[in-house]
Biopython code that builds the backbone (N, CA, C, O; Angstrom):
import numpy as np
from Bio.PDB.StructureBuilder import StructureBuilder

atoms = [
    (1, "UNK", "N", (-8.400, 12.445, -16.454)),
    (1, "UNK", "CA", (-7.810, 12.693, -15.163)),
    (1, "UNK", "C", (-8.600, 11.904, -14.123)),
    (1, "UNK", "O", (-9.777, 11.555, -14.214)),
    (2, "UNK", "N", (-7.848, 11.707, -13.232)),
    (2, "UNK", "CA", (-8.634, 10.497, -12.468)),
    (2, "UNK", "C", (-8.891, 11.433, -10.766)),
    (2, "UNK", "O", (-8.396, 12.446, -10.272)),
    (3, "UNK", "N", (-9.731, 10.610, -10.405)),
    (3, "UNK", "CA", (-10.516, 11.569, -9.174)),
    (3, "UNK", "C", (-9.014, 12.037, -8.081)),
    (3, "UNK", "O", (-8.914, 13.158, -7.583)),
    (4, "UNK", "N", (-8.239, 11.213, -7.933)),
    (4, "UNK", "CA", (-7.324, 11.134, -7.202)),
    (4, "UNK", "C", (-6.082, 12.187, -7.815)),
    (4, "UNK", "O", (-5.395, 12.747, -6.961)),
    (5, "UNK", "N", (-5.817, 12.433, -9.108)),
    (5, "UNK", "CA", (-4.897, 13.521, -9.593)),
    (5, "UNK", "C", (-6.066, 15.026, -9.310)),
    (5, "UNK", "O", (-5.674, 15.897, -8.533)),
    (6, "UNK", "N", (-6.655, 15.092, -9.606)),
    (6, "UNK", "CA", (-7.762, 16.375, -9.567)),
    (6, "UNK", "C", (-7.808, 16.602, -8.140)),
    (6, "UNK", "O", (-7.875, 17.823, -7.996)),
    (7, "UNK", "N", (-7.805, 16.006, -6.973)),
    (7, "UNK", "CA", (-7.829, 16.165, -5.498)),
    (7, "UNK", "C", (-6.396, 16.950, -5.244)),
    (7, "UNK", "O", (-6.156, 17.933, -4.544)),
    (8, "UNK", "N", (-5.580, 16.189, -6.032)),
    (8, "UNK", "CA", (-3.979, 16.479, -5.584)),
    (8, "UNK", "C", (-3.604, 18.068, -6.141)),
    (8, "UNK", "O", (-3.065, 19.099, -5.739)),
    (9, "UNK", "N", (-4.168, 17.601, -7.155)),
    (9, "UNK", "CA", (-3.718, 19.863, -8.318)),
    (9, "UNK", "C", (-4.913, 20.843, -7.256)),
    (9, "UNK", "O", (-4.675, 21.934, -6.738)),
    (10, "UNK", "N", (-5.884, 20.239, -7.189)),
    (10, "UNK", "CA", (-6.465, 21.062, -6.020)),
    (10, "UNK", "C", (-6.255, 21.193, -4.606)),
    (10, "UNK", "O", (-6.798, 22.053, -3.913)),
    (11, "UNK", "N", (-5.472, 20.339, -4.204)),
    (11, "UNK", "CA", (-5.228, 20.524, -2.536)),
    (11, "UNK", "C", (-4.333, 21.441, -3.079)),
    (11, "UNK", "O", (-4.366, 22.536, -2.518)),
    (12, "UNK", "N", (-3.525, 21.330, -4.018)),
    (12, "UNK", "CA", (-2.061, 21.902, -3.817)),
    (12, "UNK", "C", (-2.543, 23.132, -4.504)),
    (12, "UNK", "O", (-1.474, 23.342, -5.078)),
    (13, "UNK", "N", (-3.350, 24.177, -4.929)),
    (13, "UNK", "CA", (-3.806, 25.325, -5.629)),
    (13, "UNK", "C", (-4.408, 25.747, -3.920)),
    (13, "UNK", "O", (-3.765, 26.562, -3.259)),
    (14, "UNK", "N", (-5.436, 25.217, -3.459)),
    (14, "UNK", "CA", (-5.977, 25.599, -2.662)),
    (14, "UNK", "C", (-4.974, 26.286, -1.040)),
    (14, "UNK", "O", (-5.230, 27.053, -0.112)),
    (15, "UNK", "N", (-3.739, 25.402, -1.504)),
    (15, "UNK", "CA", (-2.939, 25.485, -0.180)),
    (15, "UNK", "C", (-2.095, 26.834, -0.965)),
    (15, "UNK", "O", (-1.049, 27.328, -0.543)),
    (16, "UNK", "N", (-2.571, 27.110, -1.750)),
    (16, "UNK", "CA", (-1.758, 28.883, -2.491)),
    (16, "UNK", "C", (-0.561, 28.358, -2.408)),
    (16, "UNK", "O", (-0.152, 28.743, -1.312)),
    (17, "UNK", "N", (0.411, 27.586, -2.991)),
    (17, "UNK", "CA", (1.340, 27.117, -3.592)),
    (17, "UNK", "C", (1.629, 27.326, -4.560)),
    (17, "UNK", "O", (1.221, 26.535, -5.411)),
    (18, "UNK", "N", (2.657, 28.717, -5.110)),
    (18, "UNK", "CA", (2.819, 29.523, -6.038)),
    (18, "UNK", "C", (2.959, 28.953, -7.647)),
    (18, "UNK", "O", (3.503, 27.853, -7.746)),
    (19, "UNK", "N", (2.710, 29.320, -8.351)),
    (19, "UNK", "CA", (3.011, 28.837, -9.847)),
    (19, "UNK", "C", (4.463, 28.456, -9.871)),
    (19, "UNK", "O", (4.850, 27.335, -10.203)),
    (20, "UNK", "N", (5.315, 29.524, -9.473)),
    (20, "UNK", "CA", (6.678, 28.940, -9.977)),
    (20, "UNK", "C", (7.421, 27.858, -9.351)),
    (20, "UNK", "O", (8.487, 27.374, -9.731)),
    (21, "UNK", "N", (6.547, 27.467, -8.098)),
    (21, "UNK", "CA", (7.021, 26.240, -7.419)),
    (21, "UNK", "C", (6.632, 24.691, -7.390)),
    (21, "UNK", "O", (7.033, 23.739, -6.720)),
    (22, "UNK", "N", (5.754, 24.832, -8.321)),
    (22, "UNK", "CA", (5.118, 23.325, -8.691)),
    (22, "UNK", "C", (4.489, 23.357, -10.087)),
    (22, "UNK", "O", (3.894, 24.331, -10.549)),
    (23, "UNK", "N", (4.694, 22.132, -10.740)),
    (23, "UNK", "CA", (4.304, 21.643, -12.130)),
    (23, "UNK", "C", (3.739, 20.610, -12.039)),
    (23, "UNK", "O", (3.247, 20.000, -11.090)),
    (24, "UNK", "N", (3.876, 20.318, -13.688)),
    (24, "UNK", "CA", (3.274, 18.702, -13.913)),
    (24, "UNK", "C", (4.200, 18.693, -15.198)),
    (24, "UNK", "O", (4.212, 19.621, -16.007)),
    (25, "UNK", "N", (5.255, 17.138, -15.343)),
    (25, "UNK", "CA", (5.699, 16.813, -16.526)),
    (25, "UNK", "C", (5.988, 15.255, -16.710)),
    (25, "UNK", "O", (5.713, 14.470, -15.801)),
    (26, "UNK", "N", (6.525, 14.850, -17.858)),
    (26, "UNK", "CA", (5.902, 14.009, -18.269)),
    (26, "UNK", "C", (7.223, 13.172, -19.025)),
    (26, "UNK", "O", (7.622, 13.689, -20.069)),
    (27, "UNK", "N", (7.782, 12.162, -18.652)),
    (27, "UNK", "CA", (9.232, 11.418, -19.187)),
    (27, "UNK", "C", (10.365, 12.318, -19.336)),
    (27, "UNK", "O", (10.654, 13.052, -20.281)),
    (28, "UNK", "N", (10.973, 12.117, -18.189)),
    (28, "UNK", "CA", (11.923, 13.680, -17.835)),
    (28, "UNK", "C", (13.142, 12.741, -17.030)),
    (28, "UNK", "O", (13.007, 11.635, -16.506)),
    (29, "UNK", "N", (14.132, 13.433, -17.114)),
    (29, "UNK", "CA", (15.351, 13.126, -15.920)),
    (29, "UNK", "C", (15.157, 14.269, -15.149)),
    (29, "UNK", "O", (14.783, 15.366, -15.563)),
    (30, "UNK", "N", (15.476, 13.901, -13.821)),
    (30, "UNK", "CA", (14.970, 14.555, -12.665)),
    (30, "UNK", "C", (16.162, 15.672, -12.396)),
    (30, "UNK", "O", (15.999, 16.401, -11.417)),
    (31, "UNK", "N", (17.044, 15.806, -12.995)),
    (31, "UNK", "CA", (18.202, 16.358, -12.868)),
    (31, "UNK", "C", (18.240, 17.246, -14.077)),
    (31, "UNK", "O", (18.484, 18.451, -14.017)),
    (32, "UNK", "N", (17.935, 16.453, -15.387)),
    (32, "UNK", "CA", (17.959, 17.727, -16.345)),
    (32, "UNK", "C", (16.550, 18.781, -15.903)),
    (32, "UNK", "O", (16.675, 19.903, -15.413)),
    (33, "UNK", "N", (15.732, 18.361, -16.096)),
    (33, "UNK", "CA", (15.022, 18.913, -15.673)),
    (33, "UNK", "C", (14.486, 19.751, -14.626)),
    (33, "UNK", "O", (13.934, 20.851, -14.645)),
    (34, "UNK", "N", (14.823, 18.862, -13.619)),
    (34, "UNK", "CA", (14.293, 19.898, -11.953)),
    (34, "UNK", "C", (15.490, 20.724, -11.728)),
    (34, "UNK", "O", (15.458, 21.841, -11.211)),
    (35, "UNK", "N", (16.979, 19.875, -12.311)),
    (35, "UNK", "CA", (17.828, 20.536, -11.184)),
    (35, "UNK", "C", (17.827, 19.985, -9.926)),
    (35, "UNK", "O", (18.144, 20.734, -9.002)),
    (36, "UNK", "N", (17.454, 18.497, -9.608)),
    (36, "UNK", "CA", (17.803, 17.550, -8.456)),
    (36, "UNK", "C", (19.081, 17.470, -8.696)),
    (36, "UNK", "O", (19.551, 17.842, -9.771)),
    (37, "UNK", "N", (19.880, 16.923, -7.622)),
    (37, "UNK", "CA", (20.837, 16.256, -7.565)),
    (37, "UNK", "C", (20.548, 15.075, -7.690)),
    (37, "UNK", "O", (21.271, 14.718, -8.620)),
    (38, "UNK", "N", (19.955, 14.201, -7.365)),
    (38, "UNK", "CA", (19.392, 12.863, -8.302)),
    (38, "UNK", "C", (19.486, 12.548, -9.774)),
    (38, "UNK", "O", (18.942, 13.409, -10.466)),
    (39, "UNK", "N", (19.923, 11.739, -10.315)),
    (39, "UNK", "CA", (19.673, 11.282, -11.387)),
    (39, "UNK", "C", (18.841, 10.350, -12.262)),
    (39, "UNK", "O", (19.308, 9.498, -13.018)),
    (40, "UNK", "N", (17.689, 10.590, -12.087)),
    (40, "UNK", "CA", (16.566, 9.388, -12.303)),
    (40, "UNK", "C", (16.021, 9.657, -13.735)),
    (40, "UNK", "O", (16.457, 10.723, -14.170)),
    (41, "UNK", "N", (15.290, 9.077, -14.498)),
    (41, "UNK", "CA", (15.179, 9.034, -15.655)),
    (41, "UNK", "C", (13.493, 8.540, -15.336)),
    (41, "UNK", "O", (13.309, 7.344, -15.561)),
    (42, "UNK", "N", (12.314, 9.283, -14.864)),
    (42, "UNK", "CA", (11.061, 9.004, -15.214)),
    (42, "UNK", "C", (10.224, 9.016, -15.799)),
    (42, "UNK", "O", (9.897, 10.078, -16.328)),
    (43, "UNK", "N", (9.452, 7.830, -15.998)),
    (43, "UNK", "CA", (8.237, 7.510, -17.133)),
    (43, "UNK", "C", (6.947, 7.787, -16.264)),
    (43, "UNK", "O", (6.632, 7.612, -15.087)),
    (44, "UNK", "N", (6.285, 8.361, -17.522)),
    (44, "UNK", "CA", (5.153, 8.450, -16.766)),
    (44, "UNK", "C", (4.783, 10.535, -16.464)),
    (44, "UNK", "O", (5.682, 11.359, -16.632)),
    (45, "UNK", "N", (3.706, 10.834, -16.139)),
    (45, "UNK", "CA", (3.038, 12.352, -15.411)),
    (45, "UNK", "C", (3.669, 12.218, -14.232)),
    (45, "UNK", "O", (3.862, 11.151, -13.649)),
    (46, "UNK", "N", (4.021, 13.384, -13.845)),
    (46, "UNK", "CA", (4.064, 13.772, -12.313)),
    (46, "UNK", "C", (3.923, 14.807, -12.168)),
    (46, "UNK", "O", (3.977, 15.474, -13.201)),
    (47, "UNK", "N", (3.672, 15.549, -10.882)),
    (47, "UNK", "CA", (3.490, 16.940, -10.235)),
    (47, "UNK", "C", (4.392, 16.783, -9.895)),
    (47, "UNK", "O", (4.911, 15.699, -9.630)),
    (48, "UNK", "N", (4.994, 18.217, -9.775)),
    (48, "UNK", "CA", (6.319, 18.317, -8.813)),
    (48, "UNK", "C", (6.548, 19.818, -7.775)),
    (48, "UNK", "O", (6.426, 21.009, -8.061)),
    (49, "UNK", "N", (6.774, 19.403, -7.007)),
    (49, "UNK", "CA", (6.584, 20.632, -6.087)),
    (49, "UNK", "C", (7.906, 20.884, -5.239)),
    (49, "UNK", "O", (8.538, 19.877, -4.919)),
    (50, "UNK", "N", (8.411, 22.191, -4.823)),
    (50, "UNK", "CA", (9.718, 22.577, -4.896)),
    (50, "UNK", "C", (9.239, 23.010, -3.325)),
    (50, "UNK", "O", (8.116, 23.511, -3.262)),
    (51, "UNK", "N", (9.988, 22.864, -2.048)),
    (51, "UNK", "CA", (9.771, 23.359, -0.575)),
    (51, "UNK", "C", (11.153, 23.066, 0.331)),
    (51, "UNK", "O", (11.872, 22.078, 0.477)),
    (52, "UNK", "N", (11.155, 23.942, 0.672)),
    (52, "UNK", "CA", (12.396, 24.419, 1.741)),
    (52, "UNK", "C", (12.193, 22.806, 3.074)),
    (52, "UNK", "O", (11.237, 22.293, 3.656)),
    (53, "UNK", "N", (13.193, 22.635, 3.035)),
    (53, "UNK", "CA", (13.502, 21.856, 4.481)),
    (53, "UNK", "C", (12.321, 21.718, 5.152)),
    (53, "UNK", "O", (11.487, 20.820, 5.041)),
    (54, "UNK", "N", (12.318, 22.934, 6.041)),
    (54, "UNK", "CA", (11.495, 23.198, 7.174)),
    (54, "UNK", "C", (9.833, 23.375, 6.829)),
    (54, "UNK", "O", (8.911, 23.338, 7.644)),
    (55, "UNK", "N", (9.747, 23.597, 5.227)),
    (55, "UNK", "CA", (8.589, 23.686, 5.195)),
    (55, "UNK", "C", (7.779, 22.818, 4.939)),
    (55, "UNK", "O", (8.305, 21.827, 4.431)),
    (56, "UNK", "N", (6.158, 22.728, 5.140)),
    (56, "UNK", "CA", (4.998, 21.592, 5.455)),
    (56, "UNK", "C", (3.908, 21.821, 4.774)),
    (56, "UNK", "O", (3.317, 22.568, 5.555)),
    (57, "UNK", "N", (3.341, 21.723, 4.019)),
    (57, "UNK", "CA", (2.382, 21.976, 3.105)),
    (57, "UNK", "C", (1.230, 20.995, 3.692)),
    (57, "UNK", "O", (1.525, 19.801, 3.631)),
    (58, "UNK", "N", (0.156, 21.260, 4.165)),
    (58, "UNK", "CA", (-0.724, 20.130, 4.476)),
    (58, "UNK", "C", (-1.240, 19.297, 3.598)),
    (58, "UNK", "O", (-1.744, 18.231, 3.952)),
    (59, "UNK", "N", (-1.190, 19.591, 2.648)),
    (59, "UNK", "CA", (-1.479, 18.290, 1.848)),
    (59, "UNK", "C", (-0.420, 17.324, 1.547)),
    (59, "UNK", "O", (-0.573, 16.469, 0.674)),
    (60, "UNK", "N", (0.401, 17.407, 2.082)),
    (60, "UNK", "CA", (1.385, 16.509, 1.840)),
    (60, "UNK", "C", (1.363, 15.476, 2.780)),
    (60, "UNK", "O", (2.016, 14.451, 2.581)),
    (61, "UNK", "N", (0.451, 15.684, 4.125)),
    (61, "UNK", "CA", (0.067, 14.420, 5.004)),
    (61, "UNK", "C", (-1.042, 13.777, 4.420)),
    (61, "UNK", "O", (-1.394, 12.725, 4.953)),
    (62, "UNK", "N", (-1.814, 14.274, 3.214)),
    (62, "UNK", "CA", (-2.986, 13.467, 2.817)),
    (62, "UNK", "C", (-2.406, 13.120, 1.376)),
    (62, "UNK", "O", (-3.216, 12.442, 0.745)),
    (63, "UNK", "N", (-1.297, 13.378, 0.713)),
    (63, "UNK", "CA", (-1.124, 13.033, -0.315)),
    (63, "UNK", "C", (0.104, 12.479, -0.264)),
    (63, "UNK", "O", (0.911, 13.352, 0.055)),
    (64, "UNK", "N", (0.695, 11.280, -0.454)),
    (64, "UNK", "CA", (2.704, 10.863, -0.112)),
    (64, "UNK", "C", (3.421, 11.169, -1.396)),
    (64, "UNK", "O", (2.972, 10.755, -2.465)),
    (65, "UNK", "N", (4.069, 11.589, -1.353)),
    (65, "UNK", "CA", (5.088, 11.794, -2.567)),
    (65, "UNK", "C", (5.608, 10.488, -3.006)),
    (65, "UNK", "O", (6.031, 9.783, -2.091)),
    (66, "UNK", "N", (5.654, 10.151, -3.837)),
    (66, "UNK", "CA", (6.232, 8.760, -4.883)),
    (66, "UNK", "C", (7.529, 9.035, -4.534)),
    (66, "UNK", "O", (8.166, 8.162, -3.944)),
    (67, "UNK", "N", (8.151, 10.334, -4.850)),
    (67, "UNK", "CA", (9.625, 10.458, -4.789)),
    (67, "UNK", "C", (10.109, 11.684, -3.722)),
    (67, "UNK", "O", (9.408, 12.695, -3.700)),
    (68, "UNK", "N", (11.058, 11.626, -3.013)),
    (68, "UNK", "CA", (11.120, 13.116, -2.367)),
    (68, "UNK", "C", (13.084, 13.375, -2.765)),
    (68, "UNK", "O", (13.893, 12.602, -2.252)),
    (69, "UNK", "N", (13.502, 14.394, -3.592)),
    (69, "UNK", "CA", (14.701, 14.855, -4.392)),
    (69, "UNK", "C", (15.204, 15.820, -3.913)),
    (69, "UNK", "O", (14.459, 16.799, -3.872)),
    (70, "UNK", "N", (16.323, 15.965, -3.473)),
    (70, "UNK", "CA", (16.647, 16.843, -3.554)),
    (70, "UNK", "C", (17.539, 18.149, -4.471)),
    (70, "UNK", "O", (18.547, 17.794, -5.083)),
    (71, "UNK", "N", (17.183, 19.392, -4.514)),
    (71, "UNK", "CA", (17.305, 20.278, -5.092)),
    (71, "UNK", "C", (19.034, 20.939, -4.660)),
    (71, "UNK", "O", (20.019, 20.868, -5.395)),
    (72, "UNK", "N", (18.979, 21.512, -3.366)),
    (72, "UNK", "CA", (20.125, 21.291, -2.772)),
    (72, "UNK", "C", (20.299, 20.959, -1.397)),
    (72, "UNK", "O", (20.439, 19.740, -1.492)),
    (73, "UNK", "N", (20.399, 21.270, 0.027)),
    (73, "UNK", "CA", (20.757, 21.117, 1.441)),
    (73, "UNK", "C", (19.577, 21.512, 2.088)),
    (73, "UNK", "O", (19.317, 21.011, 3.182)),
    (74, "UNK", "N", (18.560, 22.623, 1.400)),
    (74, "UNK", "CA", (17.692, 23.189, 2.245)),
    (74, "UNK", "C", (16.650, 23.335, 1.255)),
    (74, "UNK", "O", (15.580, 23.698, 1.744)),
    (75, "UNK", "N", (16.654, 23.138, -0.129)),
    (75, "UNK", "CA", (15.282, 22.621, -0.738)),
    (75, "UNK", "C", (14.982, 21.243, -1.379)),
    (75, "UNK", "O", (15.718, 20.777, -2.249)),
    (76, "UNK", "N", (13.902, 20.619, -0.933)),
    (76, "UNK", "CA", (13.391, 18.971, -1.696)),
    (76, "UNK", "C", (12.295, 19.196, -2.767)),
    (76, "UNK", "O", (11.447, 20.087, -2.726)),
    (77, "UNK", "N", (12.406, 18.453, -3.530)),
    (77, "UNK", "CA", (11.461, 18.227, -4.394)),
    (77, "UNK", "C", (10.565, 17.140, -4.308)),
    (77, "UNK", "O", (11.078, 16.025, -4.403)),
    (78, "UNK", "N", (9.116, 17.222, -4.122)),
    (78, "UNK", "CA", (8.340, 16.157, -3.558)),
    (78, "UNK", "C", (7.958, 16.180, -5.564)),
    (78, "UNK", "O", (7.821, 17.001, -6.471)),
    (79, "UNK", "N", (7.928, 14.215, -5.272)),
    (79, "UNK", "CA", (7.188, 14.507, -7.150)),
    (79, "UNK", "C", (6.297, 13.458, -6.767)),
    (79, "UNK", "O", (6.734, 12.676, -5.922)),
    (80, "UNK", "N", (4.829, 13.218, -7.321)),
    (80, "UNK", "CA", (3.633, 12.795, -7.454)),
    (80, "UNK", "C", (3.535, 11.978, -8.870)),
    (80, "UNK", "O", (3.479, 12.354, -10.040)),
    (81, "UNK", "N", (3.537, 10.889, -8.338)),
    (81, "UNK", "CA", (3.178, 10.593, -9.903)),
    (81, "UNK", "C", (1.928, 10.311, -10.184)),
    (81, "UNK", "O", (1.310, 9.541, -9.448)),
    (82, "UNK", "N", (1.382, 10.834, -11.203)),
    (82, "UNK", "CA", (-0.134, 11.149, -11.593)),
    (82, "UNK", "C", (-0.655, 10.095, -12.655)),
    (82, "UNK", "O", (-0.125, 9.846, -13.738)),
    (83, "UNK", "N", (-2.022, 9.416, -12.021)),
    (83, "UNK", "CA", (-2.321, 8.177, -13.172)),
    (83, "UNK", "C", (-3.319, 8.551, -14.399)),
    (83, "UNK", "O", (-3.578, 7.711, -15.261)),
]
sb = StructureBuilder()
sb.init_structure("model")
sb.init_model(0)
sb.init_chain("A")
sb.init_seg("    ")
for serial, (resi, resn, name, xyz) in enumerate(atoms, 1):
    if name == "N":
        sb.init_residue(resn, " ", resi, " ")
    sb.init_atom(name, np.array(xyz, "f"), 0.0, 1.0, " ", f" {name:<3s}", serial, name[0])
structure = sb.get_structure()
């Protein structure tokens, strides 16, 4: 794990960001899987974290999402891809 994925699972633990709203997986379609409306087919680790519209997680100004998906009208899926 590289210094930069270990910062990211810890900002995002530390910011009490519930279990059932963020993961980590690994060569997935973003649609079978998350339940995006997107259809992407990714290679590679990512975190993925599930947040309402309106909501702001501070680590998300120190960390950019690779991808931001949406789930439906009022939830996105920010995904991280992890090296």
């Amino acid at each position: 794990m590289t210094q930069e994925t270990f910062k990211l699972i810890d900002a995002v633990c530390r910011e009490g960001v519930a279990n059932d709203v963020w993961g980590v997986a690994e060569d997935f379609n973003t649609s079978v899987h998350l339940g995006s409306i997107e259809n992407i087919d990714l290679l590679g680790k990512f975190l993925f974290v599930y947040r309402e519209r309106r909501e702001h997680f501070p680590f998300i100004g120190k960390h950019t999402p690779t991808h931001s998906l949406h789930y439906d009208e009022d939830t996105i899926i920010d995904l991280y891809q992890l090296n």
